[in-house]
C-alpha positions as CSV (number, residue, x, y, z in Angstrom):
1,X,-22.5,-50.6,-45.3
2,X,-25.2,-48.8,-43.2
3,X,-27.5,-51.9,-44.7
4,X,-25.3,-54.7,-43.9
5,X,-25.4,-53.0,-40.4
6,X,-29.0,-53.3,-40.2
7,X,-29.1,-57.2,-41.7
8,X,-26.9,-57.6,-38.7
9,X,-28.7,-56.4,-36.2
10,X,-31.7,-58.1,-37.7
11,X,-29.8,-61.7,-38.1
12,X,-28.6,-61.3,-34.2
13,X,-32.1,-61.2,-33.1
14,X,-33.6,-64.2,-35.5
15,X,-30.6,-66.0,-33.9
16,X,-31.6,-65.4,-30.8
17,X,-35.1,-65.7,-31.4
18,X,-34.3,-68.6,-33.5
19,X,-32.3,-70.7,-30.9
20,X,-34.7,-70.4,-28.0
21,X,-37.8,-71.5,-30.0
22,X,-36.0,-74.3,-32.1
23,X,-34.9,-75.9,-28.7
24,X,-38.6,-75.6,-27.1
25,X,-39.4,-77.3,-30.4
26,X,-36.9,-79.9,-29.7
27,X,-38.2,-81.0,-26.2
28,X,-41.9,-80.7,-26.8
29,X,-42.7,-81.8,-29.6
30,X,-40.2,-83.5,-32.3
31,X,-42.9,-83.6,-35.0
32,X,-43.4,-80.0,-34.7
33,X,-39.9,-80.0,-35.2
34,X,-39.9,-81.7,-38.3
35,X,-42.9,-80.3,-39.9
36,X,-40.8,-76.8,-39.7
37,X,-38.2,-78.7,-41.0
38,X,-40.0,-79.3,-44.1
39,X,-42.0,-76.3,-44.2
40,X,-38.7,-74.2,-44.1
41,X,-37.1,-76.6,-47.0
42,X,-40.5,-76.3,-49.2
43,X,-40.2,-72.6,-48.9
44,X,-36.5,-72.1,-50.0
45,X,-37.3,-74.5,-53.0
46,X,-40.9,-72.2,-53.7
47,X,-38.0,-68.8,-53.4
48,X,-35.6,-71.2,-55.8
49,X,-38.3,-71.7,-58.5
50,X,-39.4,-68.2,-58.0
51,X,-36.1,-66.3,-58.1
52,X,-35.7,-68.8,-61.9
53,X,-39.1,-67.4,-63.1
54,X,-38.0,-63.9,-62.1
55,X,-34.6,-63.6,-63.1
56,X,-35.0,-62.0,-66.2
57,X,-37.8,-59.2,-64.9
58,X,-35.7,-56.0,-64.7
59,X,-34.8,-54.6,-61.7
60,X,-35.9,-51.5,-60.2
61,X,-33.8,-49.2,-58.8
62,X,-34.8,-46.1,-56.5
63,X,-32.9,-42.9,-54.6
64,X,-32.8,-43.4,-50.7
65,X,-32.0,-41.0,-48.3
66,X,-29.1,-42.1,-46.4
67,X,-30.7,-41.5,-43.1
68,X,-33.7,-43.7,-43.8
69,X,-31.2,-46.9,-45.3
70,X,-30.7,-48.7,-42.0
71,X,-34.5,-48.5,-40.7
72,X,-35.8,-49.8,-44.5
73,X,-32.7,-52.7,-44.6
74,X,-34.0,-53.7,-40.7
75,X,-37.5,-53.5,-41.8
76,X,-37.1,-55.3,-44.9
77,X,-35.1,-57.9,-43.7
78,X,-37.4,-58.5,-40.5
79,X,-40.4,-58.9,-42.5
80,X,-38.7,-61.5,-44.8
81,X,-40.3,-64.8,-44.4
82,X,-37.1,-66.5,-45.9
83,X,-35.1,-65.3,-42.5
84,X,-37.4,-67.3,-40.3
85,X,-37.3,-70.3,-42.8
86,X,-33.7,-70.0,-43.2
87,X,-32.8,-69.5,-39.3
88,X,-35.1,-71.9,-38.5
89,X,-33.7,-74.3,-41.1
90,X,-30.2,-73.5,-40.2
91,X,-30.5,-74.6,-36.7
92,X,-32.3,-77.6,-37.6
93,X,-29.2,-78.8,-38.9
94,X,-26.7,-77.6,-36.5
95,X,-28.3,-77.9,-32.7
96,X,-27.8,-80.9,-30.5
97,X,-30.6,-81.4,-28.5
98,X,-28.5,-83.4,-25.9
99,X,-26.3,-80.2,-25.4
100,X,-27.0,-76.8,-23.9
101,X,-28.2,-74.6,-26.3
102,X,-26.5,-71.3,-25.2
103,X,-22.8,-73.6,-25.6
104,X,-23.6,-74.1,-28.7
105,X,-24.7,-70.8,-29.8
106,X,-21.2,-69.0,-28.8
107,X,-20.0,-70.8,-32.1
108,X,-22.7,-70.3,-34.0
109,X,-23.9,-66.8,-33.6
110,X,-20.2,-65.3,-34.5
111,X,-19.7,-68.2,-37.3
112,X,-23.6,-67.2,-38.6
113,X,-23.0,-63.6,-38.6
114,X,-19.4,-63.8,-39.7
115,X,-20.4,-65.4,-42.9
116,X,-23.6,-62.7,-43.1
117,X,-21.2,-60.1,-42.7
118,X,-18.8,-61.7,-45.4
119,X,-21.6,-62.2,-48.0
120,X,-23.7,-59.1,-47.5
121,X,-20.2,-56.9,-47.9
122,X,-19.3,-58.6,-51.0
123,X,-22.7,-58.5,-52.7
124,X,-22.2,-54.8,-51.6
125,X,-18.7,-54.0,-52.7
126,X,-20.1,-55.9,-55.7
127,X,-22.5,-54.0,-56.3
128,X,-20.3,-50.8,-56.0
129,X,-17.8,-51.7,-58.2
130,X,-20.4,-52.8,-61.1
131,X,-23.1,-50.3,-60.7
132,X,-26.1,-49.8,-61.8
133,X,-25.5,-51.0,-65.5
134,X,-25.2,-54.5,-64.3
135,X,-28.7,-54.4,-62.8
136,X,-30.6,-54.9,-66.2
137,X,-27.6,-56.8,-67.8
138,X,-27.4,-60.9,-69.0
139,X,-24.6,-61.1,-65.8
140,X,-27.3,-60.3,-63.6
141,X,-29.9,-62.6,-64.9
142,X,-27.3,-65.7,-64.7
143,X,-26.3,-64.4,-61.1
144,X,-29.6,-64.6,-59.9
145,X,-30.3,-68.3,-61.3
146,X,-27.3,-69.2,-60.2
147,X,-28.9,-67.6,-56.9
148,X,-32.4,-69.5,-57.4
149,X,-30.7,-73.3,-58.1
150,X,-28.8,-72.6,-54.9
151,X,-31.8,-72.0,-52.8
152,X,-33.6,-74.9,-54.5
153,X,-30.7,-77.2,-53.7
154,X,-30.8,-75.7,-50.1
155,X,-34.2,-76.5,-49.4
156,X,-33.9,-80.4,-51.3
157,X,-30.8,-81.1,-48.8
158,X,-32.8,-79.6,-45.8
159,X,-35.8,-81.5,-46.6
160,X,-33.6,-84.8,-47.0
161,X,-31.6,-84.2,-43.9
162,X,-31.7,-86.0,-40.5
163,X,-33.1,-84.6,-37.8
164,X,-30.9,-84.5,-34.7
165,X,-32.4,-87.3,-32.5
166,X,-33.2,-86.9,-28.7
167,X,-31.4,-88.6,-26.3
């Protein structure tokens, strides 16, 4: 739990970071908006296709000190190029440029971290309950396809999505 603590921390600050630059994006330049549009939807499809390829390589499993789990799950998550493209893809779909950007992030900042919360507790109590013999098993391989089509059908629906118009 001290992990999902840390994505937390590190998805508040993309969503902060994230909001302010997708609406500078929005009023200066609504190509630049688009073109990270499609960048962010090409990446989740690359991660999609990837995460299929790689589903079946074993995973690796190491000892961590517990005081050391929060700065390596920050860390790690901060440095993860699909939490720009998926922030920044996220709010493509979701911010009106027409309407104050700060009113629309009280619903969703807790919404987006709710859900974060939700998710990254289950994989954990998932994990907890299953443990480590599940990591090489066939469940885990299917899992992580099933994981890979859904980022691939992520990106295709971001890449075919509207962008909100300017008014």
């Amino acid at each position: 739990m001290i992990g999902v603590l840390a994505i937390l921390t590190q998805a508040t600050l993309f969503l902060v970071l994230s909001a302010a630059g997708v609406t500078a994006l929005i009023a200066t330049s609504p190509t630049g908006f688009m073109i990270a549009k499609f960048v962010g939807a090409a990446f989740l499809v690359y991660l999609g296709v990837r995460g299929w390829i790689m589903a079946k390589t074993p995973v690796k499993v190491d000892a961590r000190p517990a005081s050391s789990v929060y700065v390596r799950a920050f860390a790690i998550a901060t440095i993860n190029p699909k939490s720009v493209a998926g922030y920044l893809a996220a709010f493509s779909q979701f911010v009106q440029p027409d309407a104050p950007i700060w009113g629309q992030m009280l619903v969703i900042m807790p919404t987006a971290l709710t859900l974060t919360a939700l998710s990254y507790t289950g994989f954990t109590a998932l994990g907890a309950g299953i443990g480590r013999a599940a990591l090489g098993a066939v469940f885990n391989v299917w899992v992580r396809r099933i994981m890979a089509v859904c980022f691939v059908i992520y990106g295709v629906l971001l890449g075919v999505a509207s962008t909100p118009e300017r008014v």
